[in-house]
N, C-alpha and C positions, 0 to 999 in steps of 0.2 A: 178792271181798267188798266190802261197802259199807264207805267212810270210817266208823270209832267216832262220830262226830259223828250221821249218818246214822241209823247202828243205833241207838244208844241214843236219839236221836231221837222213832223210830219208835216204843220200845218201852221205858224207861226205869227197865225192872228190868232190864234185860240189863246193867246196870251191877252190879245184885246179883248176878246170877248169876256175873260173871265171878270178884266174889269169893268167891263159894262154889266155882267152879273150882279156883280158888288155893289153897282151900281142903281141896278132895277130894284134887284131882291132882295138888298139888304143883308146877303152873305159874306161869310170873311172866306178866303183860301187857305189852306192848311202851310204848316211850313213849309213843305217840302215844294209846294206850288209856288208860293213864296220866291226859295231859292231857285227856282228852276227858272223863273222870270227873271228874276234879276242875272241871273247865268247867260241867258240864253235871249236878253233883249236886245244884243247888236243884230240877232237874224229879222228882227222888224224890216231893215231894211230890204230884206227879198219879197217885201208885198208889196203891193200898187198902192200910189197915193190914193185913189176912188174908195179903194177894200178900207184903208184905215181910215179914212176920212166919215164912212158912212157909219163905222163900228164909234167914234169918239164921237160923232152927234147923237148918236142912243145914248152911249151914255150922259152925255151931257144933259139929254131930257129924265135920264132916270132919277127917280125917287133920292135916290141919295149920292148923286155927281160930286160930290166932295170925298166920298170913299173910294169911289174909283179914279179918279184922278190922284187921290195919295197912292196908291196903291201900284201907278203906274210911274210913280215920283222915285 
């Protein structure tokens, strides 16, 4: 797999989604994902309000919306 830098890079909801992961599956993200989010979450702002609006109400229905929402804190 590509460097977190990389991926969310490329595609800069995939930082949402991991926290919707956290959120669903009850996973944690490694440090290095970690860092890479918090480095690299002013690029949120290059996605559509629809893209992150749909990805934060999964997580909010997921299993454990308190992890993902820290997570994005």
């Amino acid at each position: 797999p590509m460097p977190p830098a990389v991926s969310f890079g490329d595609d800069p909801l995939r930082m949402l989604r991991a926290a919707r992961f956290v959120s669903q599956l009850g996973v944690t993200v490694t440090p290095r994902v970690l860092t890479a989010i918090e480095q690299m979450a002013p690029q949120l702002a290059r996605i559509s309000v629809e893209r992150v609006a749909v990805e934060l109400d999964k997580m909010l229905l997921g299993a454990h919306p308190v992890a993902g929402i820290d997570l994005l804190v």
